[in-house]
Backbone as numpy.savetxt, mean C-alpha at the origin, in Angstrom:
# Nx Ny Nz CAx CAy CAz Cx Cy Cz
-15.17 14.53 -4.99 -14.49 13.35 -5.53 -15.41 12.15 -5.34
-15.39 11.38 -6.29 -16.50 9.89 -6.04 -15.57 9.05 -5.97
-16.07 7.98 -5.61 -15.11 6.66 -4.80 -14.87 5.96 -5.94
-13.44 5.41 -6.18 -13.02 4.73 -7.28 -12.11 3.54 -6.53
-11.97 2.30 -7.22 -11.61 1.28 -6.56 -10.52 0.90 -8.23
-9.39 0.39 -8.03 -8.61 0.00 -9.04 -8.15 -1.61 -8.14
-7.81 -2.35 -8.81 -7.22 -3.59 -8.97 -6.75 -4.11 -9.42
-5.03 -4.58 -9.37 -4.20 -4.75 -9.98 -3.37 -5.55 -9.91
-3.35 -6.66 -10.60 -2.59 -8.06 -10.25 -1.28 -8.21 -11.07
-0.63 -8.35 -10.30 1.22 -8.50 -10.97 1.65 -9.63 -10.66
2.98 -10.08 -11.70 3.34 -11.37 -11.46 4.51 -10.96 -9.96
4.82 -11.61 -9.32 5.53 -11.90 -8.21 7.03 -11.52 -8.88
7.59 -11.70 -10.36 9.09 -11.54 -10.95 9.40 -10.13 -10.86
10.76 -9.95 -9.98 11.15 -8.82 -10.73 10.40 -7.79 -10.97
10.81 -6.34 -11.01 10.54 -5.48 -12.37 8.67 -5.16 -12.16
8.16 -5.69 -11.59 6.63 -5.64 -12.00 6.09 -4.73 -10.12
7.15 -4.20 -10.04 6.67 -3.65 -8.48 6.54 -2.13 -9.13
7.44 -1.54 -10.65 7.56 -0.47 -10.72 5.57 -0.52 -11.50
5.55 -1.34 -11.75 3.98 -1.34 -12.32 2.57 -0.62 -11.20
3.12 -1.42 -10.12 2.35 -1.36 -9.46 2.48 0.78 -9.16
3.32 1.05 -8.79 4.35 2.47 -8.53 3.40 3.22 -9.30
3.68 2.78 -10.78 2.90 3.48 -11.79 1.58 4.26 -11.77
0.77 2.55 -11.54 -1.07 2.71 -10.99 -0.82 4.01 -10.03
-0.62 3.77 -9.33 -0.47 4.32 -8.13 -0.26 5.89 -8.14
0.58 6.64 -8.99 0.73 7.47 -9.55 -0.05 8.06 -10.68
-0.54 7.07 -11.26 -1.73 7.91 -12.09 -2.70 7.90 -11.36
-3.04 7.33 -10.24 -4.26 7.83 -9.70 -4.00 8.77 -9.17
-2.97 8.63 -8.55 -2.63 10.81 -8.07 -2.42 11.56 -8.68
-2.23 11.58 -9.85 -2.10 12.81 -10.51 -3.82 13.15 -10.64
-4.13 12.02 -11.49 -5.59 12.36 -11.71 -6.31 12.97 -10.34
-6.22 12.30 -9.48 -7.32 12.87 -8.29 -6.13 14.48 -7.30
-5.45 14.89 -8.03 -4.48 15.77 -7.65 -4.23 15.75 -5.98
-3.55 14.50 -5.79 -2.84 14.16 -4.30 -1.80 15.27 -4.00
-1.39 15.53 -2.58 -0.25 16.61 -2.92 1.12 15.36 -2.99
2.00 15.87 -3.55 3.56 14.96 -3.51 3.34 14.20 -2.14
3.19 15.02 -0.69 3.38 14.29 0.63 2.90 12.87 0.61
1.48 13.04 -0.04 0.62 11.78 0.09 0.99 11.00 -0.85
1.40 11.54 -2.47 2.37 10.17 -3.27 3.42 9.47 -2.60
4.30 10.73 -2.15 5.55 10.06 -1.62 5.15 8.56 -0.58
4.39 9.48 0.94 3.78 8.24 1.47 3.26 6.98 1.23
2.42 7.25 0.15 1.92 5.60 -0.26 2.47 5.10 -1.37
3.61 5.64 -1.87 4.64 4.91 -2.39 5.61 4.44 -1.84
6.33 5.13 -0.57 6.64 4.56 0.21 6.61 3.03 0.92
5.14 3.05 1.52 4.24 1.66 1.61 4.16 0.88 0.87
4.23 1.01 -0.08 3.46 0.46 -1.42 5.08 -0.16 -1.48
6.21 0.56 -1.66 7.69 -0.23 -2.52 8.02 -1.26 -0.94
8.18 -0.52 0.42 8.25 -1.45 1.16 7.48 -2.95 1.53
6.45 -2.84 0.88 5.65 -4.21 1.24 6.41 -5.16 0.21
6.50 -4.47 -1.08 6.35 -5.21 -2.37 8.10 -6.16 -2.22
9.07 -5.10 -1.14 10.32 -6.24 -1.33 9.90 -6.99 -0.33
8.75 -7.37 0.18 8.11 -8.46 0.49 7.67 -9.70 0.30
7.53 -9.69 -1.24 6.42 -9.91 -1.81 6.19 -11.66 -2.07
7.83 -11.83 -2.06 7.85 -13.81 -2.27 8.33 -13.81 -3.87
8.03 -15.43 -4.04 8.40 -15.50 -5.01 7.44 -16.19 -6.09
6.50 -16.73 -5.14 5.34 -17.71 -5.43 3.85 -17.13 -6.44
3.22 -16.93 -7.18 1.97 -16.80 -7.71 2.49 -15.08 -7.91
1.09 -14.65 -7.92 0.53 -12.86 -8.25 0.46 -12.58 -7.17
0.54 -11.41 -7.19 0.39 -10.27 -6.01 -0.45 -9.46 -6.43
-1.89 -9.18 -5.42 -2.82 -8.07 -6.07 -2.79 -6.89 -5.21
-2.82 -5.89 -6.09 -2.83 -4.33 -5.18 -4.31 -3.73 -5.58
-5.17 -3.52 -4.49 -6.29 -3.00 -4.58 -5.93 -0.99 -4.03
-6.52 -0.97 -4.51 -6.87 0.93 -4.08 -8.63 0.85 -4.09
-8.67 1.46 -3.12 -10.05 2.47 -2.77 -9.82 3.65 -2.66
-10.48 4.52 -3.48 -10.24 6.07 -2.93 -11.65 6.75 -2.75
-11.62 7.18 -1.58 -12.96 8.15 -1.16 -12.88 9.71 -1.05
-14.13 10.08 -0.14 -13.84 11.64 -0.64 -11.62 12.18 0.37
-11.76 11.39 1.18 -10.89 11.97 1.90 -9.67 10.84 2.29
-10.10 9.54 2.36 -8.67 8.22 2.39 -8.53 7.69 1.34
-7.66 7.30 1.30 -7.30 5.53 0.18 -6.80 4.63 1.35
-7.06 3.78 0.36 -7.13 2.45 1.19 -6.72 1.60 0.29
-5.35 0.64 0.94 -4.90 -0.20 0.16 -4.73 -1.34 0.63
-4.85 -2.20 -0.42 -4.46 -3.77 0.50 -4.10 -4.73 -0.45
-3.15 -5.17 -0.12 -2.17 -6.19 -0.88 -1.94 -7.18 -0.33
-1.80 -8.48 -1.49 -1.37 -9.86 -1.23 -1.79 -10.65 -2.11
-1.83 -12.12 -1.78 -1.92 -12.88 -0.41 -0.29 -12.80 -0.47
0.03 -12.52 1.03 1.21 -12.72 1.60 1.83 -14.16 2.20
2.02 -15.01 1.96 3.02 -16.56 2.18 3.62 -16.44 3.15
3.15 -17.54 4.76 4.26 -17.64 5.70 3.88 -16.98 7.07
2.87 -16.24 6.99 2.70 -15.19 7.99 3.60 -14.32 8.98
4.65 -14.10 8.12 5.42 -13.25 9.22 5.66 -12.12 8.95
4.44 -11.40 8.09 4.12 -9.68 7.97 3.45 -9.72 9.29
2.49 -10.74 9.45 2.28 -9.94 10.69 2.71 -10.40 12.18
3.61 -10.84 12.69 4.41 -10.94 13.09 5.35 -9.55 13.56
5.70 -8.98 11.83 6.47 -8.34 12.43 5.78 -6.73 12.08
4.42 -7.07 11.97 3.84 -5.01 12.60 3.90 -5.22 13.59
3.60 -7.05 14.58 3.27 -6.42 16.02 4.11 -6.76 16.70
5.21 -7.04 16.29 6.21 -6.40 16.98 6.96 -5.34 17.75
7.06 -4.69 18.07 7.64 -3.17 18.96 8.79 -3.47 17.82
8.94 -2.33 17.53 10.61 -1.97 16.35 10.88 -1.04 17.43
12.69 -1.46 17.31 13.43 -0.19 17.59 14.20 0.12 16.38
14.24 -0.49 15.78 14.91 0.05 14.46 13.85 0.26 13.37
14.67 0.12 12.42 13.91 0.64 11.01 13.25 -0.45 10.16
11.89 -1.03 10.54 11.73 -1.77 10.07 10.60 -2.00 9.77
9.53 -3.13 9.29 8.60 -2.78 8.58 7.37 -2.06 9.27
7.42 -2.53 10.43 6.09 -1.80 11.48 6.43 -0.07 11.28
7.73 0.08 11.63 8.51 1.55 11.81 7.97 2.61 10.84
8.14 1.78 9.46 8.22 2.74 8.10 6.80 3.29 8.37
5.50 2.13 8.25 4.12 2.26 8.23 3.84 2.60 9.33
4.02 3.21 10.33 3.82 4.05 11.47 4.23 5.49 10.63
4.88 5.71 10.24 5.63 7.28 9.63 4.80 7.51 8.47
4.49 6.35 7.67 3.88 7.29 6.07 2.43 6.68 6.29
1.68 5.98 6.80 0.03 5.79 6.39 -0.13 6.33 8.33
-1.83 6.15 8.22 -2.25 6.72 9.21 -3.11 5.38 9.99
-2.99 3.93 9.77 -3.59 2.84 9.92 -3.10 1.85 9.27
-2.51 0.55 9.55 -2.41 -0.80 8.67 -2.72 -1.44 10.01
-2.97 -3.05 8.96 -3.76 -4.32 9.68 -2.74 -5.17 8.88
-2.48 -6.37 8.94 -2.34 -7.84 8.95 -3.83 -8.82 8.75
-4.47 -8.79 7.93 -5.71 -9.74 7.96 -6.01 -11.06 7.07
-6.24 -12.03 7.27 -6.53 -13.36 6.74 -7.27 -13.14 5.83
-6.73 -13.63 4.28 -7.99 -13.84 3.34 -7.44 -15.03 2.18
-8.23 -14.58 1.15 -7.74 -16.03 0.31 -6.38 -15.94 0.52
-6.05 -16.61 0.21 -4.41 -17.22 -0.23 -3.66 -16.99 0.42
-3.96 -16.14 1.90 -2.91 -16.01 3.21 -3.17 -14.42 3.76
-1.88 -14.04 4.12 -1.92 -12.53 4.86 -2.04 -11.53 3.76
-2.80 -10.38 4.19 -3.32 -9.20 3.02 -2.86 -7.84 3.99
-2.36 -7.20 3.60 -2.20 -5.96 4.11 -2.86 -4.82 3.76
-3.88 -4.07 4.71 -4.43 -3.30 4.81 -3.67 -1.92 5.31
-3.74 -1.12 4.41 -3.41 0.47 4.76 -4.28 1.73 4.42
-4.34 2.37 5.14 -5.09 3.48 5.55 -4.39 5.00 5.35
-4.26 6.00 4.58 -4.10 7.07 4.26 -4.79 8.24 4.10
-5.25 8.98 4.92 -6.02 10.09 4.64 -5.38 10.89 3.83
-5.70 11.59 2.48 -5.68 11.99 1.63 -5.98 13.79 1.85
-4.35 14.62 0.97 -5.13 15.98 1.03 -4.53 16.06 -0.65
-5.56 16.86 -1.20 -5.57 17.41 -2.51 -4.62 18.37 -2.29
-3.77 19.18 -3.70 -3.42 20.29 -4.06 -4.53 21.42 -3.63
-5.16 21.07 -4.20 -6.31 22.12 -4.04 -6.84 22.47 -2.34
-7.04 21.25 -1.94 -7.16 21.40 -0.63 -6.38 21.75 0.59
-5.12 22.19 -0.15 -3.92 22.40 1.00 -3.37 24.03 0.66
-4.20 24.55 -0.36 -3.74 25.83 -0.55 -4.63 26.53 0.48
């Protein structure tokens, strides 16, 4: 597999999170992810996005290599994504989810505020038979 990078900017309204869902899904089919690893970083991917504000675009980057993707979204408004990864959850909440479906996220400063970094090691169909 060679490393492919997608980038994808949505308006902040409504309706434009299933867009993002989409991308996201055609890159797995194409690079034949098994379901576990769609489900997971769709997972991530819908929980950040009822995040998302109400203000400007929201960009969703993907990296995919021979063996992770790597995603990172924002700029996030307000800073209290990260806040609340480093938080200790006892309940179900945003640190909680991304502990269960990726294998790494960050909270990091960039243009326009907080960006969320996630980390997924990746197994193929092929690679799980």
């Amino acid at each position: 597999m060679t490393a492919d990078r997608i980038v994808l900017t949505i308006p902040r309204a409504q309706g434009f999170e299933d867009v993002a869902q989409l991308v996201l899904a055609g890159v797995a089919a194409r690079l034949n992810f098994t379901y576990e690893v769609v489900d997971d970083l769709g997972t991530a991917l819908a929980t950040l996005l009822e995040r998302r504000g109400d203000d400007g675009d929201l960009t969703v980057e993907l990296d995919v290599a021979e063996d992770t993707v790597t995603a990172v979204l924002g700029p996030f408004r307000g800073g209290g994504l990260r806040a609340e990864l480093e938080r200790p959850d006892g309940g179900v909440g945003l640190r909680r989810v991304l502990e269960t479906v990726v294998d790494s996220f960050a909270a990091v400063e960039r243009e326009g505020g907080e960006w969320i970094e996630l980390e997924k090691r990746v197994q193929t169909v092929e690679s799980s038979k």
